[in-house]
MOPAC internal coordinates of N, CA, C and O (Angstrom, degrees):
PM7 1SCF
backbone

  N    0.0000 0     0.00 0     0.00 0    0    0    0
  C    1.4495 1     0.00 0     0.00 0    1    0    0
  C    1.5305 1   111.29 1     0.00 0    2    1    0
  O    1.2310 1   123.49 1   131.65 1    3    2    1
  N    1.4741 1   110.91 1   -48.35 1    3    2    1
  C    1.3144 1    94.66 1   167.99 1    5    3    2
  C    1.7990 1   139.72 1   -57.44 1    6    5    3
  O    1.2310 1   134.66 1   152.24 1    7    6    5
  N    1.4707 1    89.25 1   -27.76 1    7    6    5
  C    1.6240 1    89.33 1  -174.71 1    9    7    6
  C    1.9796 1   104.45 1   -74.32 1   10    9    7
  O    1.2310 1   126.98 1   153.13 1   11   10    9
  N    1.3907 1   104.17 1   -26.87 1   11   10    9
  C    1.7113 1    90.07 1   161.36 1   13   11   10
  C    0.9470 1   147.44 1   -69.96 1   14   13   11
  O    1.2310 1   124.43 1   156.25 1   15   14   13
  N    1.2754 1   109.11 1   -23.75 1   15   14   13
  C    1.9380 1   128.64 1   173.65 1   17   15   14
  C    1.5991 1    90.12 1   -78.41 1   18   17   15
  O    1.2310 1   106.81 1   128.46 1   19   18   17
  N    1.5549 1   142.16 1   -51.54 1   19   18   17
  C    1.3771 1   103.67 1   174.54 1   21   19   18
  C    1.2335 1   141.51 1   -63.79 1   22   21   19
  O    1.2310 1   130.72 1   157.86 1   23   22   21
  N    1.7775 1    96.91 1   -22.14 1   23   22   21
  C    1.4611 1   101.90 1   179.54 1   25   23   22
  C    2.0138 1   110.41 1   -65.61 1   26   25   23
  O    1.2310 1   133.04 1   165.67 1   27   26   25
  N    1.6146 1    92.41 1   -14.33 1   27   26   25
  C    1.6420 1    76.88 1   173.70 1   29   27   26
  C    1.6668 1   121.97 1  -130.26 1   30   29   27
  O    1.2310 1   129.26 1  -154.43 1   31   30   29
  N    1.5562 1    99.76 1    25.57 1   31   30   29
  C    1.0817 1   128.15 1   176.47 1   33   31   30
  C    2.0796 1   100.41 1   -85.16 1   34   33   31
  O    1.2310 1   127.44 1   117.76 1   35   34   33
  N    1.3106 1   103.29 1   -62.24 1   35   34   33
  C    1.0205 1   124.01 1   175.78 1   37   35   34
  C    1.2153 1   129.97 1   -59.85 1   38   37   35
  O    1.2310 1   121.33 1   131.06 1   39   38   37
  N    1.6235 1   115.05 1   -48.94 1   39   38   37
  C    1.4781 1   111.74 1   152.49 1   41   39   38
  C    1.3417 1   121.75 1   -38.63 1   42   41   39
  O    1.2310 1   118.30 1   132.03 1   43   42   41
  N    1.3075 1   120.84 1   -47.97 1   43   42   41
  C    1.3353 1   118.92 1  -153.39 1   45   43   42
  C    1.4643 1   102.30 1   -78.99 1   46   45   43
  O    1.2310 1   124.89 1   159.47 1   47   46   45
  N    1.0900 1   108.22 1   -20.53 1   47   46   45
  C    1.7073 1   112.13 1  -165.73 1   49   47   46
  C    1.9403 1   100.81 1   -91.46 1   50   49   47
  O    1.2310 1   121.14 1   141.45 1   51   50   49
  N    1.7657 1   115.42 1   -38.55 1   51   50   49
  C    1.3979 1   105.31 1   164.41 1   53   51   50
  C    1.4559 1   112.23 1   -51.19 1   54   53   51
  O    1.2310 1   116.76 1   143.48 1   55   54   53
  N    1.8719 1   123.77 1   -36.52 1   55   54   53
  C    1.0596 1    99.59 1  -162.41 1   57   55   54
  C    1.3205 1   117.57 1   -89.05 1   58   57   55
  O    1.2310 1   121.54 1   157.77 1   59   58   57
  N    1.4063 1   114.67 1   -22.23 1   59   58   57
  C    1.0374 1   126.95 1   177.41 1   61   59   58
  C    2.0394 1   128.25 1   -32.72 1   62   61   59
  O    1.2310 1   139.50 1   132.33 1   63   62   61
  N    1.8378 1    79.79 1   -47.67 1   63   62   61
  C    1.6204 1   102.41 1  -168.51 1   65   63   62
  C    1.5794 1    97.34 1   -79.23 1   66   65   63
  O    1.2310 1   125.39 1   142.75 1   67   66   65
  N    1.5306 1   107.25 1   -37.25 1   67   66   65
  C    1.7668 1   103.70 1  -176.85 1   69   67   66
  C    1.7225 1   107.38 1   -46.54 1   70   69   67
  O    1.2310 1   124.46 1   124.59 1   71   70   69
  N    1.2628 1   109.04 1   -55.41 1   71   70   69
  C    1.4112 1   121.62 1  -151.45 1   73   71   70
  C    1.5403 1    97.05 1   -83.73 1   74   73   71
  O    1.2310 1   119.01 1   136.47 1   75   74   73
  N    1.2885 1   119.49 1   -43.53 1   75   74   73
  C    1.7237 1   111.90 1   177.04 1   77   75   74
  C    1.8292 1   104.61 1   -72.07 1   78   77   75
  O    1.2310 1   112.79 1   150.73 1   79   78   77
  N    0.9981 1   131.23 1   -29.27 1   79   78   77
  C    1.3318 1   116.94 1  -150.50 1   81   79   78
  C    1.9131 1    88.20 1  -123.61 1   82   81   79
  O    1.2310 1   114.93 1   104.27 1   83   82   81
  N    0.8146 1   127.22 1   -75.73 1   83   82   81
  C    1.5520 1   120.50 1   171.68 1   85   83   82
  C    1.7305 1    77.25 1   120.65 1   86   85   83
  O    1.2310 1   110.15 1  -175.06 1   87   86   85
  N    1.1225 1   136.11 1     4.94 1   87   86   85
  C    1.8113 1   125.00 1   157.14 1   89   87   86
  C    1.6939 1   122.36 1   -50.08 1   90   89   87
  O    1.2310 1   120.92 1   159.77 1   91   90   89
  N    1.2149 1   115.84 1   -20.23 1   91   90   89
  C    1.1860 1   132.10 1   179.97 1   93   91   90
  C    1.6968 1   118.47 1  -102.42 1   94   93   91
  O    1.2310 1   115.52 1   -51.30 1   95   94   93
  N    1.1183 1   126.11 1   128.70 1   95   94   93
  C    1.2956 1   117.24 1  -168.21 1   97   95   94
  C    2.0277 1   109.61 1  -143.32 1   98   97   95
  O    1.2310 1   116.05 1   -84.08 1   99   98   97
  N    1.6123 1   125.10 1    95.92 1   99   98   97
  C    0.9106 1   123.91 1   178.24 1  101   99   98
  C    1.8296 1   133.28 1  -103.77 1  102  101   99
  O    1.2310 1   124.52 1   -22.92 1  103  102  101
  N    0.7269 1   108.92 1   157.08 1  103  102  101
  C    1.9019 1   100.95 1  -176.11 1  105  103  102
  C    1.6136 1    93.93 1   -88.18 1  106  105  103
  O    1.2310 1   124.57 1   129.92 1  107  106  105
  N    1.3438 1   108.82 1   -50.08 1  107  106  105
  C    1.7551 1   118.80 1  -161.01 1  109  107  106
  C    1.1985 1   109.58 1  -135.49 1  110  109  107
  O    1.2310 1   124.11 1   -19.18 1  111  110  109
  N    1.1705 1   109.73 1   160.82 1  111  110  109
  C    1.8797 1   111.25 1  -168.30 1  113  111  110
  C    1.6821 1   104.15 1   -76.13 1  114  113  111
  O    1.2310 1   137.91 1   136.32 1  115  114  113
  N    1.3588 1    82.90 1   -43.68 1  115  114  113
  C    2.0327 1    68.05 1   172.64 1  117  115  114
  C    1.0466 1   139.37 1   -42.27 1  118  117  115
  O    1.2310 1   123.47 1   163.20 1  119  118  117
  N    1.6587 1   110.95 1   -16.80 1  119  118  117
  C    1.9842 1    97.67 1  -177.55 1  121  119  118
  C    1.6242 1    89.79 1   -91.17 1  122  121  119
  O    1.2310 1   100.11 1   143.56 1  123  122  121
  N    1.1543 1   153.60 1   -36.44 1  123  122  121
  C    1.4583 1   134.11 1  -171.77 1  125  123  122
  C    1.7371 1    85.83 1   -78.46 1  126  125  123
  O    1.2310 1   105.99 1  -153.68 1  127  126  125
  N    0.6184 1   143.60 1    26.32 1  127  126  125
  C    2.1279 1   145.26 1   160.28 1  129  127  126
  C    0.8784 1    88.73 1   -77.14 1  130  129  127
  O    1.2310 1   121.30 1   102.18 1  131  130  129
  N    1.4080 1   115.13 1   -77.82 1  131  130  129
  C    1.4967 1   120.31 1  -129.86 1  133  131  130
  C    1.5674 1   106.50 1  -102.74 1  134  133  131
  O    1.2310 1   117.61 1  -167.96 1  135  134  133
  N    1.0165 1   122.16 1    12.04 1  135  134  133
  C    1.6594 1   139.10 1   174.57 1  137  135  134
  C    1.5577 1    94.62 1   -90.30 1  138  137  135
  O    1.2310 1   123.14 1   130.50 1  139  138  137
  N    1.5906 1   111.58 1   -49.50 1  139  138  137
  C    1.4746 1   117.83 1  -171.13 1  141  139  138
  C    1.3584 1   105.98 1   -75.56 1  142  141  139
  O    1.2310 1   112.62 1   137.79 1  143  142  141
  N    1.5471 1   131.54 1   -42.21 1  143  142  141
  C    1.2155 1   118.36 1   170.30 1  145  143  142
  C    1.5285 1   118.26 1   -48.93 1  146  145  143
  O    1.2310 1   131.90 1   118.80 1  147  146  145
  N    1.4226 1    94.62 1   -61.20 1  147  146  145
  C    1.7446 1    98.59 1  -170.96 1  149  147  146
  C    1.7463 1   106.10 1   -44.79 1  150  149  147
  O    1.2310 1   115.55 1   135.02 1  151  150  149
  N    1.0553 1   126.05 1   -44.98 1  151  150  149
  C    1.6646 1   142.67 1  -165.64 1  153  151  150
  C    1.8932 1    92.18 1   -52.18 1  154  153  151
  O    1.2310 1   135.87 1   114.13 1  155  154  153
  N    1.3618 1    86.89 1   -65.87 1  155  154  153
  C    1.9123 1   117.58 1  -179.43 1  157  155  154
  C    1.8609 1   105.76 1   -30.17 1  158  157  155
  O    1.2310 1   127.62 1   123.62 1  159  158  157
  N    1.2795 1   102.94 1   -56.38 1  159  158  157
  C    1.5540 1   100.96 1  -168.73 1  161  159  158
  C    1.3611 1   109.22 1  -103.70 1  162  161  159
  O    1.2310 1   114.89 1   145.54 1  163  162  161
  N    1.4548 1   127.28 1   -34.46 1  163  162  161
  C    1.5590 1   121.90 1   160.45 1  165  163  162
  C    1.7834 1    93.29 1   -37.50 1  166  165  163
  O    1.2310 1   120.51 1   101.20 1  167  166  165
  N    1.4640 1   116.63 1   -78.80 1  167  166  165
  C    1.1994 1   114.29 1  -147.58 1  169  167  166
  C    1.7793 1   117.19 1   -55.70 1  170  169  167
  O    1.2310 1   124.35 1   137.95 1  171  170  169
  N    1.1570 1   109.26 1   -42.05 1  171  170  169
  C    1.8059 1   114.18 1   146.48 1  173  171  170
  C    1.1650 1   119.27 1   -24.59 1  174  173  171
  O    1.2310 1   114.77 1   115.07 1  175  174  173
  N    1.2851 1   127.52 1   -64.93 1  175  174  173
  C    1.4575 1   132.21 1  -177.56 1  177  175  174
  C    1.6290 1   106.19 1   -42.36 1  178  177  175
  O    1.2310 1   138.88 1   116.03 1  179  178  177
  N    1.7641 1    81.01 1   -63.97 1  179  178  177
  C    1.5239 1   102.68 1  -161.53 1  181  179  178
  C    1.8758 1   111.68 1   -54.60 1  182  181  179
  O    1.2310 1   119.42 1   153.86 1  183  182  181
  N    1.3059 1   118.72 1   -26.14 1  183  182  181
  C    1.3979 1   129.16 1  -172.56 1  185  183  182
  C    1.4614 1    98.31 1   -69.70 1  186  185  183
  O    1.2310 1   118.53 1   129.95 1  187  186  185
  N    1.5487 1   120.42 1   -50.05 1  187  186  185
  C    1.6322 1   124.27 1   175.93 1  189  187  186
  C    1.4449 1   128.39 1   -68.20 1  190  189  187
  O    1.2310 1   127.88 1   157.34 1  191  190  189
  N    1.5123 1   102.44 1   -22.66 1  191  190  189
  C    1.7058 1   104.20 1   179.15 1  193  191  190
  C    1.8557 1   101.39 1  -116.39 1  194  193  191
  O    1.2310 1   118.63 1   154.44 1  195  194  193
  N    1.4792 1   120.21 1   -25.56 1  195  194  193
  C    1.5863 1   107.25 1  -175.65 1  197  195  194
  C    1.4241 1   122.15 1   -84.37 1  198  197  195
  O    1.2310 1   131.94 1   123.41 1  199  198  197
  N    1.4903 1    94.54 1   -56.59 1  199  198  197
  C    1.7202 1   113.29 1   170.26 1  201  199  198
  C    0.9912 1   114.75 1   -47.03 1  202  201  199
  O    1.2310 1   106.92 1   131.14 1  203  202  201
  N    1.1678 1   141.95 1   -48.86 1  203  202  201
  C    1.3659 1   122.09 1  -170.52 1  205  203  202
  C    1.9343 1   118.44 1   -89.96 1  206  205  203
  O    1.2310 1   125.97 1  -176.06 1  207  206  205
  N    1.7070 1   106.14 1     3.94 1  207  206  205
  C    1.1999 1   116.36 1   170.02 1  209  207  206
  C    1.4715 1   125.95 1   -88.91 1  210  209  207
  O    1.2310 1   127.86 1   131.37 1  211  210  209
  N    1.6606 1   102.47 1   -48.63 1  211  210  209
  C    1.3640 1   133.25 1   150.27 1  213  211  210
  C    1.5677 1   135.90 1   -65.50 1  214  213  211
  O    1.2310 1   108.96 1   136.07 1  215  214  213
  N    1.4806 1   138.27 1   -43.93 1  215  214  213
  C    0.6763 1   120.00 1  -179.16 1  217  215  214
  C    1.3474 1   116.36 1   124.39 1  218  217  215
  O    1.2310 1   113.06 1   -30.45 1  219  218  217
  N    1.4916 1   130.71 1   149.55 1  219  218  217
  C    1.2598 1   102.29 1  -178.74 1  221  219  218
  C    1.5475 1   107.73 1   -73.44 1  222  221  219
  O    1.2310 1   109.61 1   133.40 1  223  222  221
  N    1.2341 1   137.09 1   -46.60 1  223  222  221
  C    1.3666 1   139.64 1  -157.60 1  225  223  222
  C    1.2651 1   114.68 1   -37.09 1  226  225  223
  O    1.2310 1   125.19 1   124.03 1  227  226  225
  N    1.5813 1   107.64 1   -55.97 1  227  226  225
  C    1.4955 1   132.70 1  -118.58 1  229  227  226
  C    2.2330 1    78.31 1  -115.83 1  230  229  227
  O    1.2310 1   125.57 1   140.07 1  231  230  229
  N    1.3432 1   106.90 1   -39.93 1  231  230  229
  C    1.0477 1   100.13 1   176.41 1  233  231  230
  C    1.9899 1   117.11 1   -88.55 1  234  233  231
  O    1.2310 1   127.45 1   170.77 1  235  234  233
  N    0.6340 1   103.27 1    -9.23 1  235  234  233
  C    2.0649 1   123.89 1   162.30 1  237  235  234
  C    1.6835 1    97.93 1   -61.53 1  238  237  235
  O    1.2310 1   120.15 1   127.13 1  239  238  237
  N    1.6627 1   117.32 1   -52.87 1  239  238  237
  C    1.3628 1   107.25 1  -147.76 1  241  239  238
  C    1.9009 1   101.75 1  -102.12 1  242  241  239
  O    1.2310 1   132.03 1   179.28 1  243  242  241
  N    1.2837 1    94.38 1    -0.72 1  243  242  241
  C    1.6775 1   116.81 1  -167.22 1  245  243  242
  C    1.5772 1    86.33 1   -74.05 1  246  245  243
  O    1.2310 1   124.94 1   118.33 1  247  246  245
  N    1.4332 1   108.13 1   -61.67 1  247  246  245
  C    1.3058 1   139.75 1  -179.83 1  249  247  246
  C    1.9379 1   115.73 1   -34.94 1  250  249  247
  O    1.2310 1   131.51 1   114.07 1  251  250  249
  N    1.0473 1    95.39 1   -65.93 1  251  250  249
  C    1.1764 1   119.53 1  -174.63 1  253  251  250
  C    1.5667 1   110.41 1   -65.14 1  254  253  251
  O    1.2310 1   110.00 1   143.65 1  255  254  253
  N    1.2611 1   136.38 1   -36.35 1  255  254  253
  C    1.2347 1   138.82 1   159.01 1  257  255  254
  C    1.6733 1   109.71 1   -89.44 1  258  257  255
  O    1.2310 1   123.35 1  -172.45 1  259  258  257
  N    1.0327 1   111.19 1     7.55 1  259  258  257
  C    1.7128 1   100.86 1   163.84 1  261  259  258
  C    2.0019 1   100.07 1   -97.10 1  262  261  259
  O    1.2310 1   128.47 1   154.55 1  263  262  261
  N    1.1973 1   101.29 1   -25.45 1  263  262  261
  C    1.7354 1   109.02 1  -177.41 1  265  263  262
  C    1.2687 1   111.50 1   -64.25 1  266  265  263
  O    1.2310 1   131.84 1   126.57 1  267  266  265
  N    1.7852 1    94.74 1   -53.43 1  267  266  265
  C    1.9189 1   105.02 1   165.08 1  269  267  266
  C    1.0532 1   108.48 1   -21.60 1  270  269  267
  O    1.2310 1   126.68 1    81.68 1  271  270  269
  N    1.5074 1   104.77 1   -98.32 1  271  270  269
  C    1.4169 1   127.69 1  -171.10 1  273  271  270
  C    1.4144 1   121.45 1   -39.94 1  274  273  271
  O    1.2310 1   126.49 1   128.92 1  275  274  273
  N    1.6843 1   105.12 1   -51.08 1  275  274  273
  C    2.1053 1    85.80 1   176.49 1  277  275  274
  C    1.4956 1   103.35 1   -70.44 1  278  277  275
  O    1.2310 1   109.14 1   143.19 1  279  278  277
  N    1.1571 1   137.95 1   -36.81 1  279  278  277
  C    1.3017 1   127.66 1  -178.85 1  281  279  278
  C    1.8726 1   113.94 1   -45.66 1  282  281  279
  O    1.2310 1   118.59 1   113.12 1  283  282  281
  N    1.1615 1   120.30 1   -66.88 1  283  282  281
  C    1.6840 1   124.25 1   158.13 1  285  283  282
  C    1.7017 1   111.20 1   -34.05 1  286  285  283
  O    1.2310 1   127.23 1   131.74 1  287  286  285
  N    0.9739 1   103.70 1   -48.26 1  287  286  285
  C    1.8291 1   102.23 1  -171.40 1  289  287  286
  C    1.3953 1   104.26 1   -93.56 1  290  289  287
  O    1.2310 1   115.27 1  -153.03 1  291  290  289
  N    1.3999 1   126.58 1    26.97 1  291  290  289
  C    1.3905 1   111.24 1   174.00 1  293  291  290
  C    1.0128 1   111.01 1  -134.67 1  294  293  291
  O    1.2310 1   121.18 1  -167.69 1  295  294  293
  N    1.3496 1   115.34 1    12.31 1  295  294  293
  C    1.6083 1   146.01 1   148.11 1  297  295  294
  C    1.4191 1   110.17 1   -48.67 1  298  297  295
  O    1.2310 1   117.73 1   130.09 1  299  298  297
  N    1.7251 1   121.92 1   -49.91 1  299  298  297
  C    1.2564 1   124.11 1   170.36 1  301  299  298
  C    1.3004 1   130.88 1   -62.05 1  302  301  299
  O    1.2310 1   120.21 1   148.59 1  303  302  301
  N    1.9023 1   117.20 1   -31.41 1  303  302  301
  C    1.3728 1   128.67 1  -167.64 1  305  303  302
  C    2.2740 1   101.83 1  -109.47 1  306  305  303
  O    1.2310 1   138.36 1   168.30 1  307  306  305
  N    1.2594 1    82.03 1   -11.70 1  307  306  305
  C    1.5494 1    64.52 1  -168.53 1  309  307  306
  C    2.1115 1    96.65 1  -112.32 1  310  309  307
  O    1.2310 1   120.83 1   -53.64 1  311  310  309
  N    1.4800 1   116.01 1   126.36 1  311  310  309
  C    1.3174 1   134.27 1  -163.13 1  313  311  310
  C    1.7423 1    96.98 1   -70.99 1  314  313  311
  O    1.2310 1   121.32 1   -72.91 1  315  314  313
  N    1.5120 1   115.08 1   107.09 1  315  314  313
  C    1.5984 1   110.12 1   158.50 1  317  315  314
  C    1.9661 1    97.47 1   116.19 1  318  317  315
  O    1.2310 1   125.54 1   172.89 1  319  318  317
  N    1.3519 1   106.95 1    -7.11 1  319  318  317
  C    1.4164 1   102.27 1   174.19 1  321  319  318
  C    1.2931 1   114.06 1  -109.50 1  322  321  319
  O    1.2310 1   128.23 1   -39.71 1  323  322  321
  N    1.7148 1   101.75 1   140.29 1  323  322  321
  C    1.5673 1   120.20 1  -168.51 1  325  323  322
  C    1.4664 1   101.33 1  -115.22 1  326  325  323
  O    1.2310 1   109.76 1   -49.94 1  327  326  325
  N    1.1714 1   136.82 1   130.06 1  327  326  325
  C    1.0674 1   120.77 1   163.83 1  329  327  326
  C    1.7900 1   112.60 1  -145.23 1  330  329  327
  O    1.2310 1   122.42 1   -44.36 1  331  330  329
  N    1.2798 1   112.97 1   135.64 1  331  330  329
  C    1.7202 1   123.17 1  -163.76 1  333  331  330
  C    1.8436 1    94.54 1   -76.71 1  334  333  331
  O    1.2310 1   124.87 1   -35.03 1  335  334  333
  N    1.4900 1   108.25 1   144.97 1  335  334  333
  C    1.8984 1   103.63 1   150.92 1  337  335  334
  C    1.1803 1    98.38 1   -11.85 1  338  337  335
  O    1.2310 1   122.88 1    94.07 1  339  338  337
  N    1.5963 1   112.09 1   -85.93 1  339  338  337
  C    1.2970 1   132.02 1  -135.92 1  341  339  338
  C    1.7216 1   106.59 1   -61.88 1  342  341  339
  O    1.2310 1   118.85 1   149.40 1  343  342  341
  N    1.0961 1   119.80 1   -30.60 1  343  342  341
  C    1.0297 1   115.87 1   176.26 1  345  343  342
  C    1.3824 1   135.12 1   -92.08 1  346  345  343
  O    1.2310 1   128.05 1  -175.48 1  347  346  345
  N    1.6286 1   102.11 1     4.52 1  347  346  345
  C    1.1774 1   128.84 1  -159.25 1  349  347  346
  C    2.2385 1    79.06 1   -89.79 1  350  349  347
  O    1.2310 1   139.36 1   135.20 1  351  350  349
  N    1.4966 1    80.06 1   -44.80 1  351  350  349
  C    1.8307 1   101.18 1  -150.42 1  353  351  350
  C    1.6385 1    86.88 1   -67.25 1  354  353  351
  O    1.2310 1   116.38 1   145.90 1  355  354  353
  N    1.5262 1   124.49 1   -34.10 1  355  354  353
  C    1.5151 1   104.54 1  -169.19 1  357  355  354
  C    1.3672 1   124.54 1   -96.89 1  358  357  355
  O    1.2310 1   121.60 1  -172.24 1  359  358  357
  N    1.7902 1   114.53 1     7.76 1  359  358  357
  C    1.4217 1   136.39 1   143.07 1  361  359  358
  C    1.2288 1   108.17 1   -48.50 1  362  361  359
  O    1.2310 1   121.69 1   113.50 1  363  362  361
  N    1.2067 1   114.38 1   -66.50 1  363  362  361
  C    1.6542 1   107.46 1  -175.47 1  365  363  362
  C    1.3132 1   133.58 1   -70.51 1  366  365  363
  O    1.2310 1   127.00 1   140.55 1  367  366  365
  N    1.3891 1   104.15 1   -39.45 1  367  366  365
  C    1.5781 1   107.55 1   154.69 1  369  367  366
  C    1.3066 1   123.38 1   -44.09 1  370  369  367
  O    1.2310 1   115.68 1   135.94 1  371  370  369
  N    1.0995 1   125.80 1   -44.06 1  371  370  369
  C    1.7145 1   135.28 1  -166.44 1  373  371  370
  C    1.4343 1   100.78 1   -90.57 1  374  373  371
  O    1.2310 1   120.08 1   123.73 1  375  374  373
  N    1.2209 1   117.45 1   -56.27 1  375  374  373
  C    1.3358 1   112.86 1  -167.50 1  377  375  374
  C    1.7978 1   101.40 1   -74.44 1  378  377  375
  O    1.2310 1   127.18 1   173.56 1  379  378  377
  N    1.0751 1   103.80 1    -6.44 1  379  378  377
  C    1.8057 1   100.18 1   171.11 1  381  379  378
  C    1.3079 1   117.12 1   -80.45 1  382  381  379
  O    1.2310 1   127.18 1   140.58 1  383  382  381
  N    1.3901 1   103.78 1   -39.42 1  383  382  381
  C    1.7399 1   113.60 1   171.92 1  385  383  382
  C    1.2549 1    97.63 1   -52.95 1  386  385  383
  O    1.2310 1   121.20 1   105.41 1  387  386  385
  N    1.3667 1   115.31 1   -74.59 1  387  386  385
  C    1.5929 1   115.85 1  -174.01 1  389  387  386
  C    1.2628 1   121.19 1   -38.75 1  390  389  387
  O    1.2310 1   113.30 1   129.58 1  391  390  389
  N    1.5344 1   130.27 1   -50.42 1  391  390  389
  C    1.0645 1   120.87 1   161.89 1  393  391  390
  C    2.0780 1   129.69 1   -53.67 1  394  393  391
  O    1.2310 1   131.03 1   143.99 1  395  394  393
  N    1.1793 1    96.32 1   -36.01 1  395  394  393
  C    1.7758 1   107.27 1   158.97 1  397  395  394
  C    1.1597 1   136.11 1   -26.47 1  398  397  395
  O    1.2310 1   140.62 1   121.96 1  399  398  397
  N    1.8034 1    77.59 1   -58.04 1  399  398  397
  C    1.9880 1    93.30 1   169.40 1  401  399  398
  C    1.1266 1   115.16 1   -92.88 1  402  401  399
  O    1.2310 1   110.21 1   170.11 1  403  402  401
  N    1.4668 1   136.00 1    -9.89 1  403  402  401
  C    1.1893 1   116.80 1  -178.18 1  405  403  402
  C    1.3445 1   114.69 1  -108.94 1  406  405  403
  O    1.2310 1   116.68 1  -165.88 1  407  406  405
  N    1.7240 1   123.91 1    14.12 1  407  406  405
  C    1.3022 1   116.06 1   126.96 1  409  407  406
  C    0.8240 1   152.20 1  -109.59 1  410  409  407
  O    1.2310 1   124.35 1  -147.28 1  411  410  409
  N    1.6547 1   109.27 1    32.72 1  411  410  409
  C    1.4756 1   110.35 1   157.67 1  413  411  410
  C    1.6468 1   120.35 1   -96.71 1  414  413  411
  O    1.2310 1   123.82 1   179.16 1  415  414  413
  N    1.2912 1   110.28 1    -0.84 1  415  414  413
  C    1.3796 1   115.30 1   132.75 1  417  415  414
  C    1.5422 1   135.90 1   -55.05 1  418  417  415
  O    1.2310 1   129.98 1   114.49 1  419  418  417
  N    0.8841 1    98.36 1   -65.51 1  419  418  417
  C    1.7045 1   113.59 1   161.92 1  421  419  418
  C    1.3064 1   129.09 1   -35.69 1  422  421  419
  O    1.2310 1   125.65 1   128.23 1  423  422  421
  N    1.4399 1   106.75 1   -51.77 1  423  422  421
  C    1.8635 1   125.74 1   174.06 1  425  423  422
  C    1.2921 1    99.31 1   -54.74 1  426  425  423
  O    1.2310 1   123.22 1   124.90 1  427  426  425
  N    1.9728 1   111.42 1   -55.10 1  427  426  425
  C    1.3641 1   123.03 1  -146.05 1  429  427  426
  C    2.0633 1    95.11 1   -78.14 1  430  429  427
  O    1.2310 1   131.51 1   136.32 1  431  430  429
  N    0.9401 1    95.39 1   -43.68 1  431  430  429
  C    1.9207 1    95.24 1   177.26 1  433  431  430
  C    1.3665 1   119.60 1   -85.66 1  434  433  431
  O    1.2310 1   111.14 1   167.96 1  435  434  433
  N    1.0195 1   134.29 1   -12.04 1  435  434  433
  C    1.5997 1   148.32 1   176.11 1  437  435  434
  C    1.6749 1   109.65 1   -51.69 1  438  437  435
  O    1.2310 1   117.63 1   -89.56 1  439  438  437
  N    1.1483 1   122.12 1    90.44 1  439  438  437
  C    1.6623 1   112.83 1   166.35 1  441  439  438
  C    1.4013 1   105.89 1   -47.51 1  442  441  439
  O    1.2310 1   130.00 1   -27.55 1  443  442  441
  N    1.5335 1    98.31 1   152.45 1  443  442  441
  C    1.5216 1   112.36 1  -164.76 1  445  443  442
  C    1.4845 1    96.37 1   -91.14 1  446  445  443
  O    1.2310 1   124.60 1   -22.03 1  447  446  445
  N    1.5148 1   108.78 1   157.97 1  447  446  445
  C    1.5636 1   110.77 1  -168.47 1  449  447  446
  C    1.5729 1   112.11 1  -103.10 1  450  449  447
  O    1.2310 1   120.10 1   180.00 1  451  450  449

């Protein structure tokens, strides 16, 4: 369940920034796909092995500059995507918030191990 609410947590927020800000620039829907997949199951992983080592904060902001960064560098591997700093920088910002809140859900419903 979680990895679906990001996949449409996250969509909504790539598309969001494409269409308000024009920082984002695609030929075909597949490259914001497959940015969102990859995001989708890294961040799954990462909720079962980081969060609960780190914290929510520290793992929100861990998060959020790993989004940065593949978002900017996947400009190079993925054919038809443009993407500015800035828009690189307000993926991660946003999608860090988003991730913020959606583990303190997670923390708060999570059986203890």
């Amino acid at each position: 369940m979680n990895w679906l609410l990001k996949i449409v947590m996250y969509s909504t927020v790539i598309f969001a920034i494409t269409k308000l800000t024009g920082t984002l620039s695609y030929y075909s829907v597949w490259v914001p796909a497959v940015i969102v997949l990859f995001f989708a199951t890294v961040g799954h992983y990462a909720d079962e092995w980081i969060l609960p080592r780190l914290g929510n904060i520290r793992s929100a902001l861990l998060g959020g500059l790993f989004m940065a960064v593949v978002t900017y560098g996947a400009q190079a591997i993925l054919p038809g995507f443009v993407v500015s700093g800035w828009g690189a920088l307000m993926v991660g910002v946003f999608l860090g918030i988003v991730e913020y809140r959606m583990h303190i859900d997670l923390l708060k419903y999570r059986p203890p191990y």
